[in-house]
C-alpha positions as CSV (number, residue, x, y, z in Angstrom):
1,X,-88.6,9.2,37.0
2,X,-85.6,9.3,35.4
3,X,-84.6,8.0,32.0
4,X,-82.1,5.2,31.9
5,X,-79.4,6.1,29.5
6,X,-77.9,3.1,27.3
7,X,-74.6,4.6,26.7
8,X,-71.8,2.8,24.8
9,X,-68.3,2.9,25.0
10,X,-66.6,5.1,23.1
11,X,-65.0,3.8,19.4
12,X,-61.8,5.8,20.6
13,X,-61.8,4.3,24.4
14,X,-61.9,1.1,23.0
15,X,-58.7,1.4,20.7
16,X,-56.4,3.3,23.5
17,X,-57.1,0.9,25.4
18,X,-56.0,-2.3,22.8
19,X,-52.8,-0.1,22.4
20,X,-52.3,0.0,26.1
21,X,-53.2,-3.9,26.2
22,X,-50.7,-4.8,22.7
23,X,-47.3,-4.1,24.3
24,X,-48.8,-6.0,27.4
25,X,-49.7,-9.0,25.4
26,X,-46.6,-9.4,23.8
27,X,-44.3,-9.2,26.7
28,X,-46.6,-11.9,28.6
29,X,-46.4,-14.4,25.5
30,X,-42.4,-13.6,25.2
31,X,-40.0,-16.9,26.1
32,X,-38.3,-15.5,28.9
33,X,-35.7,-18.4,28.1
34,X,-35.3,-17.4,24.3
35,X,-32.8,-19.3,22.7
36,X,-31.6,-16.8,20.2
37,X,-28.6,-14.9,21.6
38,X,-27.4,-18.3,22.7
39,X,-28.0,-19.5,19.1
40,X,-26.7,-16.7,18.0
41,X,-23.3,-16.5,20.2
42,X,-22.9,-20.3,18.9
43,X,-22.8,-19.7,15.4
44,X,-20.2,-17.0,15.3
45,X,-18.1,-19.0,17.6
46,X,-18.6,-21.9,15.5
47,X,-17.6,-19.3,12.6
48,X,-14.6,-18.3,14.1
49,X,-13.6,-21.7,15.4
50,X,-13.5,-22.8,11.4
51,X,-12.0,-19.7,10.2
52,X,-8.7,-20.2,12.1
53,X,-8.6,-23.1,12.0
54,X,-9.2,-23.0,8.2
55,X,-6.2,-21.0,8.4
56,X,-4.0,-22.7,10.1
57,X,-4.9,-25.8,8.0
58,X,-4.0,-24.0,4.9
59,X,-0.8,-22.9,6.1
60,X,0.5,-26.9,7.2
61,X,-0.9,-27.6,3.5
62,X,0.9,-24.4,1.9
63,X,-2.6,-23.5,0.4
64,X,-1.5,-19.8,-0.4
65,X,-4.6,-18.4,-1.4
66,X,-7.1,-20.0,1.0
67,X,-4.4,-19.1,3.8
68,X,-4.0,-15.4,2.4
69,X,-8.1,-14.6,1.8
70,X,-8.9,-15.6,5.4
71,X,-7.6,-12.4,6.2
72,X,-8.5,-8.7,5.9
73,X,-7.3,-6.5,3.5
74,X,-5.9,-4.1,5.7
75,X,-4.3,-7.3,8.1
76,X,-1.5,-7.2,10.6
77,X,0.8,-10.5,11.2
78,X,3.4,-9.8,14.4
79,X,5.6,-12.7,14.5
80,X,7.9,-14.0,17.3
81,X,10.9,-11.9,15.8
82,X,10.9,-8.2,17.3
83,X,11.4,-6.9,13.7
84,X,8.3,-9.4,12.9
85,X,5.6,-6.6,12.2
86,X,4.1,-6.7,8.8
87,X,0.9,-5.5,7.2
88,X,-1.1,-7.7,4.7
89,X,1.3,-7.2,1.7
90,X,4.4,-7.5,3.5
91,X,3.3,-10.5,5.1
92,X,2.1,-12.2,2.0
93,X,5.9,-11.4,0.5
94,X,8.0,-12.6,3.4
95,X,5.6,-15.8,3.8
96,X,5.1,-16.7,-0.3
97,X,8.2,-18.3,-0.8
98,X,7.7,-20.4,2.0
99,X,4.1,-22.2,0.9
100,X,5.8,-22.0,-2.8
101,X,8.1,-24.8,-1.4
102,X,5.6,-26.7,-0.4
103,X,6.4,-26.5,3.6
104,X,5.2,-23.6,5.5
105,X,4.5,-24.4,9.1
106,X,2.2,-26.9,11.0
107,X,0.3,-24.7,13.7
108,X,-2.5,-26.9,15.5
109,X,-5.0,-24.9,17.8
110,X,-5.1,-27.7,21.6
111,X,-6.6,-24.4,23.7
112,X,-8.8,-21.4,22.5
113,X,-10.7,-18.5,24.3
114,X,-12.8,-16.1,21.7
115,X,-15.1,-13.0,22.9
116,X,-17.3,-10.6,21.1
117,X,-18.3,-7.5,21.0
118,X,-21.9,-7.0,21.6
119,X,-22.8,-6.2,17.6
120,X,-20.8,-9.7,17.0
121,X,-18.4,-7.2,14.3
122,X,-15.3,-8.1,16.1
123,X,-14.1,-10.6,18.1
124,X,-10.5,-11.4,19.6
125,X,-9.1,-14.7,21.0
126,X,-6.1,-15.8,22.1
127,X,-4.7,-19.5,21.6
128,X,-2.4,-22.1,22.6
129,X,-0.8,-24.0,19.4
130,X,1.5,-27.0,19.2
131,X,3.8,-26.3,17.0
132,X,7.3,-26.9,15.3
133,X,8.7,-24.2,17.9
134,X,6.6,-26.4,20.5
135,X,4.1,-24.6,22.5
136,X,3.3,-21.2,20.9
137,X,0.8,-18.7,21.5
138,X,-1.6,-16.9,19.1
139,X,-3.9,-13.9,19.8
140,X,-5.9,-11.7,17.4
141,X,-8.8,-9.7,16.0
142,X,-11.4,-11.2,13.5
143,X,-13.9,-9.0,11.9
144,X,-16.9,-9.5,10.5
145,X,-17.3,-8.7,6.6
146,X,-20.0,-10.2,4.0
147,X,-21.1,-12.4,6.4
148,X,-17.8,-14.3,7.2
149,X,-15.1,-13.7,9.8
150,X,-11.4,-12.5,8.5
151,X,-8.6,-12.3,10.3
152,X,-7.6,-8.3,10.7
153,X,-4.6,-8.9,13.5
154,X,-2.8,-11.8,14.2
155,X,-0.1,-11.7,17.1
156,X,2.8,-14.9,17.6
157,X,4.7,-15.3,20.6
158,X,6.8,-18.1,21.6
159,X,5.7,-19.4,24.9
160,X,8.3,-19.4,27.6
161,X,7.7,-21.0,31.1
162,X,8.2,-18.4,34.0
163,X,11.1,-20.5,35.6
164,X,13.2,-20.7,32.2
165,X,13.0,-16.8,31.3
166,X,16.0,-15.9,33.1
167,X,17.8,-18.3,30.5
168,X,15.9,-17.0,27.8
169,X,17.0,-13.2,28.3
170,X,20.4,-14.8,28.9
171,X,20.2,-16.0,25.3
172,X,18.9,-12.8,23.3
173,X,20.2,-10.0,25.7
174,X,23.0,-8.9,23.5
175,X,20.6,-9.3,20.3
176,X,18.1,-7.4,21.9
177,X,20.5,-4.8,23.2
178,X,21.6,-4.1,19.8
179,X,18.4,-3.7,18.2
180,X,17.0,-1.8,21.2
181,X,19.9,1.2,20.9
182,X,18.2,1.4,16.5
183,X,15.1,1.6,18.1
184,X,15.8,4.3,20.4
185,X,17.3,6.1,17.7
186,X,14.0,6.6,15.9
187,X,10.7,8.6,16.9
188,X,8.1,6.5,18.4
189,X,6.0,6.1,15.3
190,X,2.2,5.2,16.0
191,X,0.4,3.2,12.3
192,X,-3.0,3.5,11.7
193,X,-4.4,1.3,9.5
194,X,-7.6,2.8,7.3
């Protein structure tokens, strides 16, 4: 006859196998409709939405500081000029004596587009603005710092509808021509900004 053997599991067959079943477990009870990169895309947009317009709100109010610190240190403002290419300092010389009047200029946002990068660091945008110049368009680069966006590169064109640009280069060909034959007479120089 033979014995019947009572054997129990082993101690160590019983935890591999709760590590097997963990990883299991928590994938099953995960919301496969999680809310939280939606969330999360909403708030920085939200963010960003305030921060330009913060910006431009500061400029129609010539609010020097708050207009000034929702940029980066190390920003770059290209205006509609061709000359128009400034870093943070520059800019904030050319464009003091302007909100020190009391009248700097009335920008007001009617069309946006913003994307991010996938770490939401840095996000660009591009904008249609009604302005004193009439339609205008804005495009940039925020960044991300201490939990706020800034403003690292801001770009202003005038914009120009494709039936009326022949009239247009009518209008600045020999201004351009002129400053076109300087240009050429300089190296290509590339900036980088640290």
């Amino acid at each position: 006859m033979k014995k019947k053997l009572n054997r129990l599991p082993n101690r160590n067959t019983g935890l591999s196998l709760f590590w097997i079943l963990l990883p299991l477990l928590f994938w099953a009870c995960q919301d496969k409709n999680d809310p939280r990169p939606e969330a999360q895309k909403q708030h920085h947009l939200q963010q960003v939405h305030q921060t330009l317009d913060r910006w431009h709100e500061a400029a129609a109010k010539a609010d020097f500081e708050n207009y000034v610190n929702q940029m980066t240190a190390n920003a770059v403002f290209v205006g509609t000029d061709a000359t128009e290419n400034w870093n943070r300092p520059d800019f904030e010389a050319f464009s003091k004596p302007y909100f020190t009047q009391g009248k700097a200029w009335s920008f007001t946002a009617v069309q946006r587009n913003v994307y991010f990068s996938n770490d939401y660091k840095t996000a660009w945008f591009d904008e249609l603005l009604d302005t004193q110049m009439k339609l205008c368009r804005g495009s940039g680069v925020l960044q991300y710092q201490n939990q706020s966006w800034k403003i690292a590169h801001y770009v202003l064109s005038i914009a120009v509808p494709n039936n009326r640009v022949e009239e247009l280069v009518n209008l600045k060909k020999h201004t351009d021509s002129l400053l076109l034959l300087k240009l050429k007479e300089k190296p290509l120089i590339t900036t980088v900004n640290k």
